[in-house]
Backbone bond lengths (Angstrom), bond angles and torsions (degrees), N, CA, C in turn:
res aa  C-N    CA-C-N  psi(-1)  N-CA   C-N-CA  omega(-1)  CA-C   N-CA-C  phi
1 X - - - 1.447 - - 1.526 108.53 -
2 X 1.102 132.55 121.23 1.014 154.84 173.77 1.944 111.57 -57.06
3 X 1.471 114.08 123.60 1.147 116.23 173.53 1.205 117.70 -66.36
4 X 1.803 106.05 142.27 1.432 100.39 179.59 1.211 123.49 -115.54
5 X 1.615 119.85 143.92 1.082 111.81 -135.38 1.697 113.27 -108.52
6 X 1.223 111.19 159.56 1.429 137.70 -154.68 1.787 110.30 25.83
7 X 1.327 123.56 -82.22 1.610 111.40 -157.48 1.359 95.77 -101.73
8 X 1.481 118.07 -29.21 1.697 110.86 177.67 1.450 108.73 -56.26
9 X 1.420 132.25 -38.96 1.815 107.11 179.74 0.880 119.68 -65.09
10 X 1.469 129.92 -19.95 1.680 141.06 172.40 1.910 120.18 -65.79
11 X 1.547 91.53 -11.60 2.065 75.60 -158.39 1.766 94.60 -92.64
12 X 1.033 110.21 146.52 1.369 128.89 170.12 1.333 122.12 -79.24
13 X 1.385 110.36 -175.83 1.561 103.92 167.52 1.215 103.58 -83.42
14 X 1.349 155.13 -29.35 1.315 148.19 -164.44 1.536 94.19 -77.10
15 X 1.175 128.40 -37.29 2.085 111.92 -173.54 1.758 91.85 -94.54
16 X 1.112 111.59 24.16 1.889 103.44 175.02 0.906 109.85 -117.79
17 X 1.693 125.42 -37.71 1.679 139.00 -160.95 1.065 121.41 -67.12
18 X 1.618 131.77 136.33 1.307 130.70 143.46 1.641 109.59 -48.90
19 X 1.251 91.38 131.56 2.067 94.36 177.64 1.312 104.18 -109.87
20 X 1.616 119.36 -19.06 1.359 106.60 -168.66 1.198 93.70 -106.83
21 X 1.279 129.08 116.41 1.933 130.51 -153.06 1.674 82.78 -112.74
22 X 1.087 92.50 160.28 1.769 110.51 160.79 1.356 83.52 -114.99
23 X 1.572 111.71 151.15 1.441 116.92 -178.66 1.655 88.52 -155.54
24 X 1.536 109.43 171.92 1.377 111.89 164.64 1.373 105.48 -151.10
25 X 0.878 89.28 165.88 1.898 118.49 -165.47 1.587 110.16 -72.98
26 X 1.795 119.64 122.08 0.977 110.00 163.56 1.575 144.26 -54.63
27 X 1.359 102.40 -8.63 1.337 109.97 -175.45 1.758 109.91 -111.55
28 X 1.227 107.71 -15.44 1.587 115.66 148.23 1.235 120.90 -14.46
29 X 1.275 128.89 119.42 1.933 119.51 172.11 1.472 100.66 -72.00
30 X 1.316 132.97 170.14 1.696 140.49 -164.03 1.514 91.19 -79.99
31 X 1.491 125.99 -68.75 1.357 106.85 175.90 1.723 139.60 -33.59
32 X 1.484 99.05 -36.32 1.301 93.35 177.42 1.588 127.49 -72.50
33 X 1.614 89.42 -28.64 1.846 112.95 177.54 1.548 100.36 -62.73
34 X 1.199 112.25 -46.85 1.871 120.09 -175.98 1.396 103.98 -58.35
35 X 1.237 117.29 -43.15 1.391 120.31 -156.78 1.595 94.23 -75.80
36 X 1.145 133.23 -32.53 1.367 149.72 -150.42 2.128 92.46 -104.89
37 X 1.012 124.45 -45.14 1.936 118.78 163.55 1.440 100.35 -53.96
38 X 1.387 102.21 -45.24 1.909 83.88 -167.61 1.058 121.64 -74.16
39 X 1.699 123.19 -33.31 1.163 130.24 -159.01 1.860 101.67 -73.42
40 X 1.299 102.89 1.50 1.651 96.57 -177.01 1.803 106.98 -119.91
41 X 1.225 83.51 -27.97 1.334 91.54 174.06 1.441 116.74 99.06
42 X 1.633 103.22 43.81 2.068 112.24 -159.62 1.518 72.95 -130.19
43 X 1.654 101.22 149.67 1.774 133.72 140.21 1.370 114.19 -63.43
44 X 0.990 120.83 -6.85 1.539 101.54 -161.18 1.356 96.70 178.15
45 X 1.740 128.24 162.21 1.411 142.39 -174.10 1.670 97.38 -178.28
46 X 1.371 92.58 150.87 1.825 118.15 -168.53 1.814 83.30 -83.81
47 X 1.611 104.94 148.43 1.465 108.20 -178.18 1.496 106.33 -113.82
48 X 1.139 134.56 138.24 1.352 137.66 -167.94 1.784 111.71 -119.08
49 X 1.278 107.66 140.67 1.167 117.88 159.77 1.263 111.81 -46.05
50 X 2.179 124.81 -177.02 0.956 108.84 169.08 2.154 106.94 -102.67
51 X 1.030 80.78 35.56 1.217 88.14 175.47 1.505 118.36 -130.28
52 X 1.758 106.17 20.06 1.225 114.35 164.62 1.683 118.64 94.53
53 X 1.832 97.64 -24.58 1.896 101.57 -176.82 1.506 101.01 -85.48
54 X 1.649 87.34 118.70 1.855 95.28 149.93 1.328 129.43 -62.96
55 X 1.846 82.53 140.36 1.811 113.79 -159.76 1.045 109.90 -119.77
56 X 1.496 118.25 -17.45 1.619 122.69 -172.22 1.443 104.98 -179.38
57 X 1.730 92.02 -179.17 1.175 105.61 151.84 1.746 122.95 -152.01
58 X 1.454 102.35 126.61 1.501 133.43 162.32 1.510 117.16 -41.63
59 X 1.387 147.71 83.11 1.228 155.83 -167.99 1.378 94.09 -115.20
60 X 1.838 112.95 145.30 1.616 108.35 168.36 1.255 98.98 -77.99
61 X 1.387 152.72 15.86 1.264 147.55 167.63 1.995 95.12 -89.87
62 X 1.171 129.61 6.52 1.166 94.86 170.43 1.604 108.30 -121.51
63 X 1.772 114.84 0.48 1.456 122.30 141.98 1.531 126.95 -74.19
64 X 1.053 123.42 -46.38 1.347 109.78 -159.81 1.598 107.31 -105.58
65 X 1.325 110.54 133.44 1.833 104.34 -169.99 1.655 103.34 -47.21
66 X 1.404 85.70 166.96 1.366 98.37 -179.50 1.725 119.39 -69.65
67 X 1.693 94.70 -31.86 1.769 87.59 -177.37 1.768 116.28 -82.23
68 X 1.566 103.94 22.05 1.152 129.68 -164.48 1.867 121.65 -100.44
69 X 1.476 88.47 -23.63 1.782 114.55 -164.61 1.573 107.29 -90.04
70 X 1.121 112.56 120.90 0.924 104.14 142.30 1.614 157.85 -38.51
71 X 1.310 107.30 -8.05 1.363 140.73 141.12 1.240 133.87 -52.39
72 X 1.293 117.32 -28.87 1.751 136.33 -149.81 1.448 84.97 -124.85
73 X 1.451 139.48 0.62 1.788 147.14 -172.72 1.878 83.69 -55.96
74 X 1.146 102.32 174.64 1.706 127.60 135.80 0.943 117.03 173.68
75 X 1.607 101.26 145.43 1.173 113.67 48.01 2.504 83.62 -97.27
76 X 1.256 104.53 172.04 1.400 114.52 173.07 1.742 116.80 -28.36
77 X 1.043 107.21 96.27 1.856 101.16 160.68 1.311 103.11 -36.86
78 X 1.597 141.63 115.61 1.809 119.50 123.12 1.531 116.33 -53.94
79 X 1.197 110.42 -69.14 1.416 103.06 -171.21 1.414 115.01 -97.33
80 X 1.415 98.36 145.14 1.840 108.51 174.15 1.457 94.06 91.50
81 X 1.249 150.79 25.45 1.563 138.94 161.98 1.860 119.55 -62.31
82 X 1.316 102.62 -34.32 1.400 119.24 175.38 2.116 105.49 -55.42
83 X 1.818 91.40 -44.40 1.800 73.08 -163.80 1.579 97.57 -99.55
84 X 0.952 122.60 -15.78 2.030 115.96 -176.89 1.535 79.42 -79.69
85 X 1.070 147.57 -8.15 1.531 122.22 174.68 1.528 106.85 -89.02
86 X 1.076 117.65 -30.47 1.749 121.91 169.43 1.219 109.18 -75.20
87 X 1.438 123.91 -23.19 1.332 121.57 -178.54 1.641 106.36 -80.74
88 X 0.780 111.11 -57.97 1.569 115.05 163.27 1.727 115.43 -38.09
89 X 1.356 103.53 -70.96 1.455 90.38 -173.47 1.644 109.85 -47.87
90 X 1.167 103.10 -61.92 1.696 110.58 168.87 1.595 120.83 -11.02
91 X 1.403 122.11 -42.78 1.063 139.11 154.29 1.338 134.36 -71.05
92 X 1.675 108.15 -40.49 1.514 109.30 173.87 1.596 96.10 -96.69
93 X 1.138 155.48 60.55 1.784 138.95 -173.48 1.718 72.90 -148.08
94 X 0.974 158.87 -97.83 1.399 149.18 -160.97 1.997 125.32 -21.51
95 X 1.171 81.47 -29.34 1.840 109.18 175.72 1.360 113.61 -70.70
96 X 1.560 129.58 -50.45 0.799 141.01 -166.39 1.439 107.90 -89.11
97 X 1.191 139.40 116.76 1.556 145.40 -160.37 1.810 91.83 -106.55
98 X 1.181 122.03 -32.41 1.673 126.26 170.63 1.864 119.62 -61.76
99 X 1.236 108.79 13.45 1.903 102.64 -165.31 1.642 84.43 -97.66
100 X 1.378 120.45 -28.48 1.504 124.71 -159.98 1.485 101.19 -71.87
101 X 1.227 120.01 -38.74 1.387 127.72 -146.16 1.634 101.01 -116.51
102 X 1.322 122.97 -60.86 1.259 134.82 -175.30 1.522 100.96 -43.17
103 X 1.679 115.14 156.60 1.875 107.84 168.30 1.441 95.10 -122.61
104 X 0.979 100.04 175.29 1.823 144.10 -154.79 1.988 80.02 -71.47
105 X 1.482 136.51 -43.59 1.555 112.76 -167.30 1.471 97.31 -92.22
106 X 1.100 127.83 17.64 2.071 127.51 -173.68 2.030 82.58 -85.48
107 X 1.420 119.21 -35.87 1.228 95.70 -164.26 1.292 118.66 -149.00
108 X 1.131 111.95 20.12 1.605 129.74 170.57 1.640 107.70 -80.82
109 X 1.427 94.87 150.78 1.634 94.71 -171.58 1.471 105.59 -88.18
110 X 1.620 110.30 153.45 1.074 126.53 164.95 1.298 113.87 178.94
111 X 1.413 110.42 151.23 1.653 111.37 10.31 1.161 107.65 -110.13
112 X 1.588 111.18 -179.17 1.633 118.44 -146.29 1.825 73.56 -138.25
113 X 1.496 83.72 141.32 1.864 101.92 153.33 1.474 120.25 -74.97
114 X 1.407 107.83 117.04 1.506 117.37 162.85 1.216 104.79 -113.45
115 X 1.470 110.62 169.49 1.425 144.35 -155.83 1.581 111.79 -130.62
116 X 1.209 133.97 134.99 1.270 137.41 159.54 1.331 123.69 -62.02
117 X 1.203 117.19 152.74 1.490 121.89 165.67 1.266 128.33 -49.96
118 X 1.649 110.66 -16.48 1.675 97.36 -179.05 1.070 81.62 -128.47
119 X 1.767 126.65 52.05 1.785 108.55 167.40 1.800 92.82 -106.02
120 X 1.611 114.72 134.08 0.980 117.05 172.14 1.455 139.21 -36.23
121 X 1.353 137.08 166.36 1.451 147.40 -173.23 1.120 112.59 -69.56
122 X 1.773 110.86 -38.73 1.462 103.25 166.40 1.499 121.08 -93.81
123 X 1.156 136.41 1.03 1.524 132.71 171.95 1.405 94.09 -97.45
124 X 1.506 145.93 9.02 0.936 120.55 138.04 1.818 134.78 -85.54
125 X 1.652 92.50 -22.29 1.665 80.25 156.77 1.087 100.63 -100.02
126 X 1.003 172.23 -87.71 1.569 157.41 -145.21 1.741 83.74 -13.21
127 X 1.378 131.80 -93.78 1.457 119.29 -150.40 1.615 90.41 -73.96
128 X 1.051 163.22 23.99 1.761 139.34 139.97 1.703 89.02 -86.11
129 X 1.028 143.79 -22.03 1.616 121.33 167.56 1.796 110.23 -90.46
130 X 0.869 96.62 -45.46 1.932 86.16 167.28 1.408 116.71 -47.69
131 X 1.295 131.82 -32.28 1.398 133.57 177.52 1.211 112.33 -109.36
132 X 1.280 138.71 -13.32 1.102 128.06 148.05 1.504 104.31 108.61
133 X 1.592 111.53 11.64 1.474 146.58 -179.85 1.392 120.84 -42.57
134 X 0.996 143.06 112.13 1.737 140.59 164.67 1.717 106.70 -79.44
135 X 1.854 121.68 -23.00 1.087 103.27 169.33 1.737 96.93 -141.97
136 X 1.465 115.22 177.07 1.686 122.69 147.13 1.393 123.99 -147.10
137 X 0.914 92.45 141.65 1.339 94.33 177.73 1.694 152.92 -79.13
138 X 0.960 135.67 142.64 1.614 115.77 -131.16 1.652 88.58 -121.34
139 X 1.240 110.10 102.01 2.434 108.91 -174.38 1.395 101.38 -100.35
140 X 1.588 107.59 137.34 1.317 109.84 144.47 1.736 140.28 -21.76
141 X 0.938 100.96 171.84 1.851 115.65 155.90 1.606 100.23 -49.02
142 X 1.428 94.93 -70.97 1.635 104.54 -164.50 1.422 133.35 -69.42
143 X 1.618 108.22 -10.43 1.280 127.43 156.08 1.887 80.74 113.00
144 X 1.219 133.66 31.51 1.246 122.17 170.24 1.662 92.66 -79.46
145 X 1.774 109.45 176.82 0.988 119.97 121.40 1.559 162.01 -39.86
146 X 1.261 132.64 93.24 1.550 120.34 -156.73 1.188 92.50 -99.55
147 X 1.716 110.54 -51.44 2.072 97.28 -167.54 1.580 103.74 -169.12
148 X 1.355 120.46 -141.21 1.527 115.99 171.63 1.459 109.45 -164.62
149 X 1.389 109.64 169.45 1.685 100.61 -173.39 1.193 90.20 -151.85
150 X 1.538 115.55 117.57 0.926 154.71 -149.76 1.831 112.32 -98.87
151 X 0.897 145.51 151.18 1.485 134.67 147.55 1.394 118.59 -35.38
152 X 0.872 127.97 -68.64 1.189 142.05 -177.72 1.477 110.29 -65.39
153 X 1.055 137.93 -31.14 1.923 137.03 139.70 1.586 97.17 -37.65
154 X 0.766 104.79 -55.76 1.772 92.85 -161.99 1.299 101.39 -65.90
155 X 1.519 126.89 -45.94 1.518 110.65 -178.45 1.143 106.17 -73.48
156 X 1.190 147.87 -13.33 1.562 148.32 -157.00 2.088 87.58 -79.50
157 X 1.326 95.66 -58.37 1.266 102.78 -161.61 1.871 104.12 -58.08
158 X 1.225 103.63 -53.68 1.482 100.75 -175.83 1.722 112.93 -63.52
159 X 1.339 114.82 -31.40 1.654 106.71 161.46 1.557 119.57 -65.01
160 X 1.759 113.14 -33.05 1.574 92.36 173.13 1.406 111.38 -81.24
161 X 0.942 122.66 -22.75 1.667 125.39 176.15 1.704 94.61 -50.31
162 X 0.944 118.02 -84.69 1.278 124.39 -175.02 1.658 130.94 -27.59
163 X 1.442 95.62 -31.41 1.403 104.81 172.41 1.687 130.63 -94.19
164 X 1.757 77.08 6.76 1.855 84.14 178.92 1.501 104.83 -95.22
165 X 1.559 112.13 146.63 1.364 120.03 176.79 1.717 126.79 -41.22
166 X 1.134 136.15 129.93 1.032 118.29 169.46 1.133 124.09 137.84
């Protein structure tokens, strides 16, 4: 593995993380959790107790079948995976008479590897590529929620790294 260089081997998950998470509620029915991915425009969100500790995580890969996802395409969408996956559900979410009734812990995964706030930039992708992860999640001491780190955090970070002098 190749050293990384100057301020990128230093940043943690705390200078990488989303802090202001959209999250949803384990006791949430699936529709309401769905209704709540789209309205932001996310695949997926960490699910919280009502006391705030992450319990999971809610992916539209764990509503809509797989031969259903936009994920499961080929050859791979790059661009536009976010809306043919709403377009899809959009189509398959009327079918399913269980999104109304069912909650958010009947089918959210767990458990999921999280990471601490002072666990480095690269042991957080190291485990989003060991699992095969688009996000993880970043917990307190106390097992709260702190934030999440996203794919796109990680490239964010290695493009501003990159653009600093030096």
């Amino acid at each position: 593995m190749a050293i990384l260089p100057g301020r990128l081997g230093t940043l943690t998950a705390r200078d990488v993380m989303t802090s202001q998470v959209i999250v949803v509620y384990e006791q949430d029915t699936l529709e309401s959790a769905l209704a709540t991915l789209k309205e932001h425009h996310i695949t997926g969100a960490p699910v919280v107790d009502d006391e705030n500790r992450f319990v999971g995580i809610l992916s539209i890969s764990d509503v809509i079948p797989g031969e259903g996802r936009a994920d499961s395409l080929m050859p791979p969408l790059v661009h536009g995976v976010d809306k043919v996956t709403w377009e899809l559900y959009d189509r398959a979410a009327p079918s399913d008479p269980q999104l109304s009734t069912d909650k958010v812990y009947s089918r959210m995964t767990q458990p999921v590897t999280s990471i601490t706030t002072n666990a480095s930039l690269v042991e957080a992708a190291r485990v989003m590529c060991d699992g095969h992860w688009h996000r993880v999640p970043v917990i307190n001491k106390d097992g709260s929620l702190a934030g999440i780190i996203s794919t796109l955090d990680v490239l964010a970070a290695l493009v501003n790294t990159a653009d600093e002098p030096g």
